[in-house]
C-alpha positions as CSV (number, residue, x, y, z in Angstrom):
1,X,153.1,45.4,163.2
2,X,155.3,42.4,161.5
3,X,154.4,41.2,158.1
4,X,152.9,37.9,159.2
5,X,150.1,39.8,161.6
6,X,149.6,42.2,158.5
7,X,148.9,39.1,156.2
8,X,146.2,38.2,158.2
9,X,144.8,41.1,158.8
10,X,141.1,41.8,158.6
11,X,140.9,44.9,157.0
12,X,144.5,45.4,155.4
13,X,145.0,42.7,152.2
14,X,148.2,42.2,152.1
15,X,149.0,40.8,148.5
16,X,152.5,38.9,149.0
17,X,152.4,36.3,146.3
18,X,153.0,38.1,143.5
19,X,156.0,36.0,143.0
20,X,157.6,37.9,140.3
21,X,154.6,38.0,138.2
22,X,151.9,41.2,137.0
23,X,149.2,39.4,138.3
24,X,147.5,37.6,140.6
25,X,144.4,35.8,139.1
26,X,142.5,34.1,142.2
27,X,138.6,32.5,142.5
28,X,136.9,31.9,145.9
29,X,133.7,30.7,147.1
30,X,131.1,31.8,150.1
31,X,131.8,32.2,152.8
32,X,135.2,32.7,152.5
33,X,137.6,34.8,154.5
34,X,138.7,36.7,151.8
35,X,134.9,38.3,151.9
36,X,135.0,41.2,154.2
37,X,135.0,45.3,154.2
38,X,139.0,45.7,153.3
39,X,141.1,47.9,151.0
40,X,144.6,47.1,148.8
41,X,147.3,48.6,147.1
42,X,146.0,46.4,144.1
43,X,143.9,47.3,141.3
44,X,140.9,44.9,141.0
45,X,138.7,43.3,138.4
46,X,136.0,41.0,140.2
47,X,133.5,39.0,138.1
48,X,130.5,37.5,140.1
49,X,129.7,34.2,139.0
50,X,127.4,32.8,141.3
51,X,124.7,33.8,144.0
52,X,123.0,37.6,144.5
53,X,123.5,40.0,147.4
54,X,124.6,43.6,148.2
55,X,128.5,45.0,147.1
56,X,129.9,48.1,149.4
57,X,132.7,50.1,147.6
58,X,133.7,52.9,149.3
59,X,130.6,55.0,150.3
60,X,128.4,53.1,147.7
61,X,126.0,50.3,148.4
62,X,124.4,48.1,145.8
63,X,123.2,45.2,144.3
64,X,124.8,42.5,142.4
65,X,123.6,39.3,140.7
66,X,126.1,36.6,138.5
67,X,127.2,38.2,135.7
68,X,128.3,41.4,137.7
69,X,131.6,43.0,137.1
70,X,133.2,45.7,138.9
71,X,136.8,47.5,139.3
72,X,138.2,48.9,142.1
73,X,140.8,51.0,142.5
74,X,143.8,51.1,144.5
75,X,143.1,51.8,148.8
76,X,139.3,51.6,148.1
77,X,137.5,49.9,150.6
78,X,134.7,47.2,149.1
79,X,133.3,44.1,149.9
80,X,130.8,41.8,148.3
81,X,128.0,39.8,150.7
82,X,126.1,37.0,149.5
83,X,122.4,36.7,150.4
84,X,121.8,32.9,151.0
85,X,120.0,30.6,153.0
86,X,121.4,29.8,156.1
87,X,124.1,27.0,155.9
88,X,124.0,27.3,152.4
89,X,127.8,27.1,150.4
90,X,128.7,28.3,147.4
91,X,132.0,26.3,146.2
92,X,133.1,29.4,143.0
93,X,131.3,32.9,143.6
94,X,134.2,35.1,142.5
95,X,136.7,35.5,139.6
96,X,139.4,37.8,140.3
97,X,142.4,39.5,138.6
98,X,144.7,42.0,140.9
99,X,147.4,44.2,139.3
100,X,149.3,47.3,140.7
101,X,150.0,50.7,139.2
102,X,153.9,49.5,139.1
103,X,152.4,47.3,135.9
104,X,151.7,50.0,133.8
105,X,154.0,52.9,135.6
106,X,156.9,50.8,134.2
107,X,155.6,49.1,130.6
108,X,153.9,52.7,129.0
109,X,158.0,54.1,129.0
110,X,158.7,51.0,126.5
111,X,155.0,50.6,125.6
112,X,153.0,53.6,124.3
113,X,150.3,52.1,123.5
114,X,149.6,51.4,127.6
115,X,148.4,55.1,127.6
116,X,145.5,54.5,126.2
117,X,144.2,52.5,129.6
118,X,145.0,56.2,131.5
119,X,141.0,56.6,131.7
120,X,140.0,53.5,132.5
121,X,142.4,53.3,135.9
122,X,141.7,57.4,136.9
123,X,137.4,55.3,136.9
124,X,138.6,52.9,139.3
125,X,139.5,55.0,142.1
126,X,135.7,55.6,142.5
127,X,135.0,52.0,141.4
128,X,133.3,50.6,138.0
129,X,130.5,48.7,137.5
130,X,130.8,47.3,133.7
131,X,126.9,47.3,132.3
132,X,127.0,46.0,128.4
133,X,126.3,42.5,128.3
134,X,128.4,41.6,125.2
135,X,131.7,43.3,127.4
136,X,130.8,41.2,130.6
137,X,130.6,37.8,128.1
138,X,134.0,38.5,126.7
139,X,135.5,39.5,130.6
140,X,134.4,36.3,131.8
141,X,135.8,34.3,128.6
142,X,139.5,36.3,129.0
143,X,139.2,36.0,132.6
144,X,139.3,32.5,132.5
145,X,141.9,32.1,129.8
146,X,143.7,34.2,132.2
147,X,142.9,31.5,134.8
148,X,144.3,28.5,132.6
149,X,147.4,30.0,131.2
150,X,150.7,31.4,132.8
151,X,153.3,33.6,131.5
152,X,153.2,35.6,128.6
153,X,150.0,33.6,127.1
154,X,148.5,35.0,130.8
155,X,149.3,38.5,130.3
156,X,148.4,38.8,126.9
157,X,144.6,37.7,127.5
158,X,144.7,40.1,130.3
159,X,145.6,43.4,128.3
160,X,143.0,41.9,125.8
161,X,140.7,42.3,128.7
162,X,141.7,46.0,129.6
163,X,141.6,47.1,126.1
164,X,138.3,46.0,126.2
165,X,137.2,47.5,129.4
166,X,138.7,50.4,128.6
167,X,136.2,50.9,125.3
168,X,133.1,50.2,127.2
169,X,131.1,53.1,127.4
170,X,127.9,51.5,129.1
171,X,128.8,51.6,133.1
172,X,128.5,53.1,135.8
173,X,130.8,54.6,138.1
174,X,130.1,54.0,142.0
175,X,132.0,55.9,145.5
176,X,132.2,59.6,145.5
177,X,135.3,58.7,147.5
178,X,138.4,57.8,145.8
179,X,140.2,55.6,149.0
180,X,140.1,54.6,152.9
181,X,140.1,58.0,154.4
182,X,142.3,56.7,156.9
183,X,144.6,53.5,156.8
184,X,144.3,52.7,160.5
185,X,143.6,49.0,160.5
186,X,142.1,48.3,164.0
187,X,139.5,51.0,162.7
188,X,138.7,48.9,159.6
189,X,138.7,45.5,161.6
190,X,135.8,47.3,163.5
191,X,133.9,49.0,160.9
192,X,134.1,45.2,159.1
193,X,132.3,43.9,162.0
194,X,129.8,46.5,161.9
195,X,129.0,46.4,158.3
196,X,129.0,43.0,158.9
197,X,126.3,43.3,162.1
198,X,124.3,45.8,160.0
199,X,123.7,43.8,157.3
200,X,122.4,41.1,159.1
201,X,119.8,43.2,161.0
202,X,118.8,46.2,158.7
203,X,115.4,44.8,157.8
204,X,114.4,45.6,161.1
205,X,114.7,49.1,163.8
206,X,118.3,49.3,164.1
207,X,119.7,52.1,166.2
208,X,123.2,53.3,166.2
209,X,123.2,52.5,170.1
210,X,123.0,48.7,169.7
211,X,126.0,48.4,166.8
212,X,128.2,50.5,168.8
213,X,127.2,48.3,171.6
214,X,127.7,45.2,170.1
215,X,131.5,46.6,169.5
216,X,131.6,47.6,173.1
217,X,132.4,51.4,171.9
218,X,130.6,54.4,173.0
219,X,128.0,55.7,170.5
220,X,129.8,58.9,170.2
221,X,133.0,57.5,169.4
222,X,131.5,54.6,167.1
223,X,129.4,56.7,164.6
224,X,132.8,59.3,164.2
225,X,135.2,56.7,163.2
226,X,132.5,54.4,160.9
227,X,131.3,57.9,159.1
228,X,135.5,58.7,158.8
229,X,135.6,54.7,157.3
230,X,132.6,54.1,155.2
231,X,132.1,58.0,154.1
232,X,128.2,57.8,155.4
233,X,127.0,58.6,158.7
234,X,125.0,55.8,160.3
235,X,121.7,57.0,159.3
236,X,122.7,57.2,156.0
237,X,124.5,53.8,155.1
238,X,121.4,52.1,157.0
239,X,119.1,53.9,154.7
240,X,120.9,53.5,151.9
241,X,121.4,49.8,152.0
242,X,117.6,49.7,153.1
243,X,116.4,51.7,149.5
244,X,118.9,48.9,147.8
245,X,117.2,46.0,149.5
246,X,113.7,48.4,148.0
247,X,115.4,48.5,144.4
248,X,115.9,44.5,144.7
249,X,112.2,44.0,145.9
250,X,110.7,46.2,143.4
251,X,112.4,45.1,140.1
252,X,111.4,41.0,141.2
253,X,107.8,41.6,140.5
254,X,104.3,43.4,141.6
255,X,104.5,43.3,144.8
256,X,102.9,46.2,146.8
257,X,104.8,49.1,147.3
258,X,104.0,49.4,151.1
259,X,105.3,45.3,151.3
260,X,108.7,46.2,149.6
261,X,108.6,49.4,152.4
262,X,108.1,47.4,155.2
263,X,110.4,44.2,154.1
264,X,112.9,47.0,153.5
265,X,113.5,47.9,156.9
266,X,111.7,51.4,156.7
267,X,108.5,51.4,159.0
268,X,106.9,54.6,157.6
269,X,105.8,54.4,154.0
270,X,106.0,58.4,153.7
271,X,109.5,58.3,155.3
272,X,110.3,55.3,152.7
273,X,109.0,57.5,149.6
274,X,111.1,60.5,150.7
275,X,113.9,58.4,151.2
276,X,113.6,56.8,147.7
277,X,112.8,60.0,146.1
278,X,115.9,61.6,147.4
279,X,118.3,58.9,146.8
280,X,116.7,57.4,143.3
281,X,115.3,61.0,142.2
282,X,112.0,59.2,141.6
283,X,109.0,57.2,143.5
284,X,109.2,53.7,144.0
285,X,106.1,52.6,141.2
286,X,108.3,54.9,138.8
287,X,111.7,53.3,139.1
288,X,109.6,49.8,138.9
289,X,108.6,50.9,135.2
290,X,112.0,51.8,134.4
291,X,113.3,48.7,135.4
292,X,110.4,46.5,133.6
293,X,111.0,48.7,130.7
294,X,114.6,47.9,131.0
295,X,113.9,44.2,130.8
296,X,111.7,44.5,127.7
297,X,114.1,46.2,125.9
298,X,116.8,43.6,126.8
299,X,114.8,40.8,125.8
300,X,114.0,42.5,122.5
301,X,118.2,43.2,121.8
């Protein structure tokens, strides 16, 4: 495959405009083609700043809201899907800083004090969501310093911002898989389409026979290579992204339990409290009083 098909590849992101420099500091909007199911050699650091929806890294499924801040490791697959209303645009969603392992490889044999970031990148192979408000305030404040200045000024903010990072104690880390289990990109382009396809119908019966349909694949062959791609059988990401579409529902308010199952996606409240149970390792109503107890305490701090 030559360089230029690889640059516009849908699955493969092919960084080439490093020019020279440590990072790349970039800032998109949605839609966007950049906003797809796709893995890098790059590190990274992705600050939400506008709109709510679902992010996929590697076999995890979430939410996120502005304010969200995540790092990904190198070769993990992730992606970030906006839930607006239709024909709606959002001109800035995302702030972004990319950065290789080359960066700190070379600079800790001249620069001890590097070593200290050691933890912070062995996280990111399973991806980071930052929690502690008064870290994500600071991110987004070096983050765009990072955005208005250029050579050494540029990456001094930005080892401000690891040192940083690398002190928070209050996240959470997300994939139990560390990288694309395999790097064939047709696979990817396809497993984009399908994550994309499944996100756009989950809230209703979605069998595995109509995706791999809408692919033109045999079932068979289409749940092997999206289990070997996303790390989740079919069943399981459906279901998965279903009880975080439940999560989102609950924590907005008081409505009924068997409304959030239904809205979910799940047609079976007893299958919808078994499946919440197992994955959240609670009920529904409990994990709502966490979350408004949560809330309290944050609006106490």
């Amino acid at each position: 495959m030559t360089r230029a098909a690889r640059t516009h590849d849908p699955s493969y992101e092919l960084m080439d405009d490093h020019d020279g420099l440590s990072i790349i500091y970039r800032q998109h909007g949605f839609p966007c083609p950049l906003v797809r199911w796709h893995f890098h050699k790059e590190y990274e650091l992705h600050l939400l700043v506008a709109s709510s929806g679902k992010v996929f890294v590697g076999d995890y499924i979430g939410n996120f809201n502005p304010g969200s801040l995540f790092l990904t490791g190198p070769h993990l697959p992730h992606n970030w899907i906006s839930q607006l209303a239709e024909g709606e645009v959002v001109d800035k969603r995302d702030m972004l800083v990319n950065f290789t392992d080359e960066l700190f490889d070379s600079a800790q044999s001249v620069f001890s004090e590097l070593k200290s970031l050691g933890p912070l990148l062995d996280r990111a192979a399973h991806g980071i969501e930052f929690r502690c408000r008064d870290t994500i305030a600071e991110a987004a404040t070096l983050m765009q310093l990072i955005a208005d200045t250029r050579g050494i000024a540029r990456l001094g903010h930005f080892l401000i911002l690891m040192e940083r990072l690398a002190a928070c104690d209050d996240y959470q880390l997300l994939s139990g898989t560390r990288a694309a289990p395999v790097a064939d990109e047709h696979s990817a382009d396809r497993t984009n389409r399908a994550v994309d396809y499944i996100f756009s119908h989950y809230a209703r019966e979605l069998p595995l026979e109509e995706v791999a349909e809408f692919l033109g694949m045999k079932p068979t062959y289409f749940s092997r290579i999206f289990k070997q791609a996303t790390g989740r059988c079919f069943v399981e990401f459906v279901n998965r992204l279903r009880i975080s579409k439940s999560c989102e529902l609950l924590a907005q308010g008081d409505k009924p339990v068997t409304d959030v199952c239904f809205e979910s996606g799940f047609n079976n409240i007893s299958n919808f409290n078994r499946r919440f149970q197992q994955l959240k390792g609670m009920t529904p109503s409990h994990y709502r009083r966490l979350v408004m107890q949560r809330l309290t305490e944050q609006n106490r701090a």
